[in-house]
C-alpha positions as CSV (number, residue, x, y, z in Angstrom):
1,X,-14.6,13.0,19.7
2,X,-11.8,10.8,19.2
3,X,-7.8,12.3,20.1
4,X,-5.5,12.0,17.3
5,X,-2.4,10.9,18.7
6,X,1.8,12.5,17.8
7,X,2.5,11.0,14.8
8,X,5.8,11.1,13.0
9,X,6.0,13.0,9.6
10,X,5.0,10.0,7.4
11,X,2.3,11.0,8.5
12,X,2.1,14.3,8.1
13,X,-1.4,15.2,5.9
14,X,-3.0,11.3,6.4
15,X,-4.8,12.5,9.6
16,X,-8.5,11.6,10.0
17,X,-11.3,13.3,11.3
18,X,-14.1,12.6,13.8
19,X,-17.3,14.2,14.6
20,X,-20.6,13.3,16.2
21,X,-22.0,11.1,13.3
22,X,-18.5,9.1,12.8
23,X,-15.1,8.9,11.8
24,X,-13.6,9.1,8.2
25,X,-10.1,8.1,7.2
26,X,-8.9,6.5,10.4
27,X,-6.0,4.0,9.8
28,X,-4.5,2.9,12.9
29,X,-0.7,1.9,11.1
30,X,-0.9,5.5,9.0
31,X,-2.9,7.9,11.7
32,X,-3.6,6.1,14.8
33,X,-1.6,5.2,17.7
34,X,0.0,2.3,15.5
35,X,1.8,4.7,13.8
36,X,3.6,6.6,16.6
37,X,7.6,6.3,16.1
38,X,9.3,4.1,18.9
39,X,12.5,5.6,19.4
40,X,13.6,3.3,22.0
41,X,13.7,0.6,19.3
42,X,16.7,0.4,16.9
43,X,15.6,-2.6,14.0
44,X,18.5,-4.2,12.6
45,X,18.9,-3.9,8.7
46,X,17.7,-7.3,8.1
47,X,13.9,-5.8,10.2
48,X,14.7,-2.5,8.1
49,X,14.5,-4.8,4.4
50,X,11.3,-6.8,6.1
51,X,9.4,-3.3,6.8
52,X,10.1,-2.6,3.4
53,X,8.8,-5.5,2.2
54,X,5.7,-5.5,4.3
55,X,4.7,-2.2,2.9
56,X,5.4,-2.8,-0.4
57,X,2.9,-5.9,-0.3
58,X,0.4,-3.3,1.3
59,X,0.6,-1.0,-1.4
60,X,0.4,-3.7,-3.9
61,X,-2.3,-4.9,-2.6
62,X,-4.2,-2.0,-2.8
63,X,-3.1,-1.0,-6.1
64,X,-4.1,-4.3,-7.2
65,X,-7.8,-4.0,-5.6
66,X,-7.8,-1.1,-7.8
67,X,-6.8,-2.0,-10.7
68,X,-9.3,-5.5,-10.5
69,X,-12.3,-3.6,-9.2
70,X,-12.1,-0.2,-9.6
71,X,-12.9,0.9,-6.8
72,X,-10.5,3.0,-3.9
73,X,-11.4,4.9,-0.5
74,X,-10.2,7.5,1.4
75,X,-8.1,4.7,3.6
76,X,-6.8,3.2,1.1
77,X,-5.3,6.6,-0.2
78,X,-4.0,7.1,3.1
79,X,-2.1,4.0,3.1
80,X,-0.9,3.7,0.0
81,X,0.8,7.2,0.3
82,X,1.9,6.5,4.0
83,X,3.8,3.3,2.6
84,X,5.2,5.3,0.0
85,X,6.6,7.0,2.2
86,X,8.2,4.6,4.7
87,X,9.9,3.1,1.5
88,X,11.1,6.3,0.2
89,X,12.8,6.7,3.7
90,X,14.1,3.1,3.5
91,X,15.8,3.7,0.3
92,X,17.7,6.4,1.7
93,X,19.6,4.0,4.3
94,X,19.7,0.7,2.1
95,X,21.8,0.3,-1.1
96,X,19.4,0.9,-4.1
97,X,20.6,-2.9,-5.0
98,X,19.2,-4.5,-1.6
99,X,15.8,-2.4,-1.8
100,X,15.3,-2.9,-5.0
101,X,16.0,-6.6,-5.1
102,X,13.3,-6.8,-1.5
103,X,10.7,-5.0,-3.4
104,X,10.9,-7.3,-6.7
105,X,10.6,-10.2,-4.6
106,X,7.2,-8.9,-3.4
107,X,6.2,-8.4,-6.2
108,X,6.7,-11.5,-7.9
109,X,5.0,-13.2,-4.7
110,X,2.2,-10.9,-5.3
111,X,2.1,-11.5,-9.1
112,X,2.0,-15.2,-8.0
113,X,-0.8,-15.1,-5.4
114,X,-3.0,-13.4,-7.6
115,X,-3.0,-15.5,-10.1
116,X,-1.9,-12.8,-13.1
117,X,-1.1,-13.6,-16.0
118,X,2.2,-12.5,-17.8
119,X,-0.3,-10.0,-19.9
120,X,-2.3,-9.3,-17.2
121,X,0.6,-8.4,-14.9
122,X,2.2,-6.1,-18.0
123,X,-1.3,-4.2,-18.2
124,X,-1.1,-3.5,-14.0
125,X,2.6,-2.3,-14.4
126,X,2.4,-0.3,-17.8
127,X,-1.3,-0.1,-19.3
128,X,-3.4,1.9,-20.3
129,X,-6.6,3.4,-18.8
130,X,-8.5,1.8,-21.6
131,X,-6.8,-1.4,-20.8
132,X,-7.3,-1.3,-17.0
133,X,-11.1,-0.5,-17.9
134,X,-11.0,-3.5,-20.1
135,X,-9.3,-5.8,-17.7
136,X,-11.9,-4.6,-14.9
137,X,-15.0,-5.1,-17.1
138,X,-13.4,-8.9,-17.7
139,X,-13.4,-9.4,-13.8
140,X,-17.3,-7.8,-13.3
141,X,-18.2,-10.7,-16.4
142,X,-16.4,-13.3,-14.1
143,X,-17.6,-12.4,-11.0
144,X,-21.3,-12.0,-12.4
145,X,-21.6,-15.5,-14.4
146,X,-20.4,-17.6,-10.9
């Protein structure tokens, strides 16, 4: 069985669990010994806007794998609510103005990456469940006719 290691309390409720026939929800960065806090490690605010970034684009990027296929696992849930929380304790040390300027550039970039449209972008942000359906039964079409 494998040891779960002292996390911090982002990642309190993420844990995984292991028995004889595998493991299920193991995330190294969330639950794993990735995720331990180094407290001999002060980042500057300049690192402190970057990790905000860099979990931002993680959780878009699952959100967005979601809302193009569908489809979600118990990792992904994991992660997207463990980078919840790291930005949620960013934005209690950064003006509201710097985060939220960080977190707009990511998503822009990821808007960008992905190729979304202006409509398609406006249906991830503020849709409807019929129109995410929609949108995702577009995507099977595409993905079946290549």
């Amino acid at each position: 069985m494998e040891e779960k290691p002292k996390l911090g309390s982002d990642s309190e409720g993420l844990g995984f669990w292991s028995a004889e026939i595998g493991t299920v929800g193991r995330v190294s960065e969330v639950n794993g010994a990735e995720a331990r806090d180094v407290p001999e490690f002060v980042p500057t605010k300049h690192e402190v806007i970057q990790i905000a970034k860099y979990w931002e684009r993680r959780r878009l990027q699952i959100q967005l794998w979601f809302f193009v296929t569908g489809q979600s696992g118990s990792s992904e849930w994991r992660e997207n609510f463990y980078a919840s929380r790291r930005i949620d304790r960013i934005a209690g040390i950064l003006p509201e103005e710097e985060l939220n300027q960080a977190l707009e550039e990511v998503k822009l970039d990821s808007k960008q990456e992905g190729k979304f449209s202006d409509e398609e972008w406006d249906i991830f942000k503020n849709g409807t469940e019929e129109q995410w359906k929609s949108f995702q039964d577009k995507m099977r079409q595409e993905l079946e006719s290549k």
